[in-house]
N, C-alpha and C positions, 0 to 999 in steps of 0.2 A: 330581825331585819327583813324588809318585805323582798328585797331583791334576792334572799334566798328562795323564797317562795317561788319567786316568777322563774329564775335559776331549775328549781327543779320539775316546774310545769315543761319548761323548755328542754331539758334532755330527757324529760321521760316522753314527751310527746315528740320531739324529733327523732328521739331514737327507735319510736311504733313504727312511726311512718315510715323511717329508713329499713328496719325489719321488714315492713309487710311489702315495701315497695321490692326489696330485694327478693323477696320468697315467693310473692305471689303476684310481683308487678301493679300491683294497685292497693290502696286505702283507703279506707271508709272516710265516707265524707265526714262524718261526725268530730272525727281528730281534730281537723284544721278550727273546726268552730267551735269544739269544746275551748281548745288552747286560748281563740282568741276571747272568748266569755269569762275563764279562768283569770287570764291579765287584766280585764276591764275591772273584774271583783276584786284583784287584789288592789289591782291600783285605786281603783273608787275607793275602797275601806281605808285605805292609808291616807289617801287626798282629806279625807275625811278628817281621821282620828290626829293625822298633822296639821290642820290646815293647809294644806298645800294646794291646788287647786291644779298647780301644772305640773303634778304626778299623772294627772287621769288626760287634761290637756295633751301634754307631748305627745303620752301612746295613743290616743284618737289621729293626731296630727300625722304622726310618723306612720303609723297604721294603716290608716288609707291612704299614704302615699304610696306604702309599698305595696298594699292589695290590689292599687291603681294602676301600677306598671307591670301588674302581675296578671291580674285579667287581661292589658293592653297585649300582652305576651299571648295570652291564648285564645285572645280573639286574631290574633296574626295568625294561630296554628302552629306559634313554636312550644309550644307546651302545655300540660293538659290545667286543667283547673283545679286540679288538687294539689300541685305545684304551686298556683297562683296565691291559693287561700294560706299557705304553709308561708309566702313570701311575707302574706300579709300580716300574721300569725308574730313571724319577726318582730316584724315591728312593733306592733301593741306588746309585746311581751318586756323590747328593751330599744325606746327610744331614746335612751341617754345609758351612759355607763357609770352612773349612779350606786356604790356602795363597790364595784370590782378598782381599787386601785393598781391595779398592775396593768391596767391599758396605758400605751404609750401615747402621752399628749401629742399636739399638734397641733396646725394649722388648718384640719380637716374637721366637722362637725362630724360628731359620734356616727348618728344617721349616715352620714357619708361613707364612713371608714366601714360600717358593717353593711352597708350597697356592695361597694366595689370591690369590699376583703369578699363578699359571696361571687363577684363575677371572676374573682383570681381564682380560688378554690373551683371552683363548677370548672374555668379551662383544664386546670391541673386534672381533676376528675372524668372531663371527659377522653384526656387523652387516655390515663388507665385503662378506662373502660372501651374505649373503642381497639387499645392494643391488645387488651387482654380477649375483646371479641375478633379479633383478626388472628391470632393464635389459636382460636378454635377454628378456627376456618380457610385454609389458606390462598384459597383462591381468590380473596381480598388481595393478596399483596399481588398479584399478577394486573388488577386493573389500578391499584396505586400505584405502581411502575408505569405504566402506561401513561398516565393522569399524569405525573411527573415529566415525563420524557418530553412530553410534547407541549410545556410549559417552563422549558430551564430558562429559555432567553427574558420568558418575564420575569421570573425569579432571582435574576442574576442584574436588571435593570431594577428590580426593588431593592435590594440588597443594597448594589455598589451606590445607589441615588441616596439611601439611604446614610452610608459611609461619609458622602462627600460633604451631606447635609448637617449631621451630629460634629462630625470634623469642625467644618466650617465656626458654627455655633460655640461650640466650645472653646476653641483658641479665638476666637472674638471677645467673649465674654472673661478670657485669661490676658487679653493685652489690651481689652479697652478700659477694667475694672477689677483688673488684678485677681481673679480669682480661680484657685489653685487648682489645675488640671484633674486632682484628686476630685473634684468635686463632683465633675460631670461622669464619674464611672456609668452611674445607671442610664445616663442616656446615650452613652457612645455603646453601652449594649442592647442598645435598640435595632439596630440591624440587623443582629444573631436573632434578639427575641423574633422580630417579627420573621424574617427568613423561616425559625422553625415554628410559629403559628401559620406561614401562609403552605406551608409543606404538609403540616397537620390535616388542613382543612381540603387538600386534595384526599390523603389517608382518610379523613371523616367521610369525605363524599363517595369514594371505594367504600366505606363502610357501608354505607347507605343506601347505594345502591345493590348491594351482593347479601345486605343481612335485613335492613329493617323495611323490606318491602317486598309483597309476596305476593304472589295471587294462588288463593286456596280457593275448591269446590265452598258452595256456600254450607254444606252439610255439615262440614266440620270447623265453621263460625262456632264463639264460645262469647258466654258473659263477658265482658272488660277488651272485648277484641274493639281493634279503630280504623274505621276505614279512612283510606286516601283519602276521600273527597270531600273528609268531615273535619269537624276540628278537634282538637287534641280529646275527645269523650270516647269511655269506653260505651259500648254497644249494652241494652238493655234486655233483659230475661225474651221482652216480649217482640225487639228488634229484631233480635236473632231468631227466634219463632217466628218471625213473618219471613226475612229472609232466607231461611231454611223453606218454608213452602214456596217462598219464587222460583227459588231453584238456581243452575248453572252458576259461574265463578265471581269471586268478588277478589280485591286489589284490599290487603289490611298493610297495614304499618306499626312497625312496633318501635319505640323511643327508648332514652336511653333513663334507666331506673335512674333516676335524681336524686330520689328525697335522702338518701345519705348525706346530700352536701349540707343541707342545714344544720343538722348537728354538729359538723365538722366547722361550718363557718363561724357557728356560735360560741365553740369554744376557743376559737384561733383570737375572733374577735376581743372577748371579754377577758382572755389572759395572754392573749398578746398583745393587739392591737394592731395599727392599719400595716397591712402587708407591706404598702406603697413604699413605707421607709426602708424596704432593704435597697430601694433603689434611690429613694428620692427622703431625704432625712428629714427636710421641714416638713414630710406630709406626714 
């Protein structure tokens, strides 16, 4: 079966990337574009020897849609471009869920459910990683206090709007069309969830400002360093040798190691299936 193949291109290459990304902060370009060359070959020799034609179609299709929104990403400067190619990688590798039957069907296209099961995972990850980066540091939690304090009355205005809104909807939808209050669990926990993402995202921004941005002499610039004012690319052998003969301070940024989530989303995806449903069961 070829989907063992692309199966084990895909956690032997996400699990590099995850390694190197976690050890040394970055990975070789080569990864992302071996992976996706890898998928094209397997899947061309199968479109082939099956006549299938929309083995090699799909992952072309799915492929650069995600590479698409994946560059969009770092040309915005949220993320660097070996994240992007890794996104893109995704997709040519498993634009359908073809040969794993233990994914939970639905009403969501394959493509869809391994999108969004990657943006559920990535939140879940970044909060690990930013609390476990605030634990090493504590004078993070003094300016997320802060951040907090002088933001309760909007939080307590999202919240309760929130409350009245899910409320509303749901006994609407239980006395105009009968349907059992049981039903709406996941969106009447919509208020909780978002409450503790909009609280996170003060926590991330204390992150961000007290960890992932510095200003170092430029002498001690290093390969894979990224300044503010660039986009997500690390700095070149010969960048940082000029830099270093300029002289005086530069402003670098350092982000949050990603590429572990791809591995993680790829196997939640293909042996579980769309996250969505623990909330929402037709997705």
């Amino acid at each position: 079966m070829f989907e063992l193949l692309l199966l084990a291109v895909g956690i032997a290459g996400f699990g590099l990337g995850g390694y190197w990304d976690l050890r040394y902060t970055e990975f070789n370009d080569w990864l992302p574009y071996s992976m996706i060359i890898a998928a094209l070959a397997i899947r061309g020799a199968f479109a082939f020897f099956l006549g299938d034609i929309s083995i090699i179609v799909n992952s072309l299709l799915v492929g650069l849609a995600f590479l698409g929104f994946g560059l969009l990403l770092y040309y915005l400067r949220q993320w660097g471009d070996g994240d992007a190619w890794l996104l893109g990688a995704l997709g040519f590798l498993f634009p359908t869920a073809s040969g794993f039957t233990q994914v939970v069907e639905g009403i969501m296209p394959f493509p869809m459910t391994m999108f969004f099961n990657f943006f559920i995972v990535s939140l879940f990850y970044l909060v690990i990683y930013a609390l476990a980066l605030g634990l090493r540091t504590p004078r993070v939690y003094g300016t997320f206090i802060r951040n907090l304090k002088g933001n309760m009355k909007l939080l307590a205005a999202v919240f309760f709007g929130l409350v009245a809104f899910t409320t509303s909807i749901s006994v609407y939808f239980w006395q105009a069309f009968d349907v059992p209050l049981s039903s709406f669990y996941g969106i009447l926990l919509m208020p909780v969830l978002s409450l503790v993402i909009l609280t996170f995202l003060y926590y991330a921004r204390a992150v961000e400002g007290d960890l992932f941005k510095k200003k170092i002499p430029s002498s001690k610039l290093r390969v894979g360093d990224v300044l503010i004012s660039d986009k997500w690319r690390g700095l070149t052998e010969k960048e940082v040798a000029q830099l270093k003969k300029k002289g005086g301070e530069v402003w670098i940024k350092e982000g949050v190691r990603f590429a572990p989530v791809f591995l993680i989303n790829l196997i939640i995806t293909l042996f579980y299936g769309s996250l969505f449903a623990a909330f929402f069961p037709a997705l």
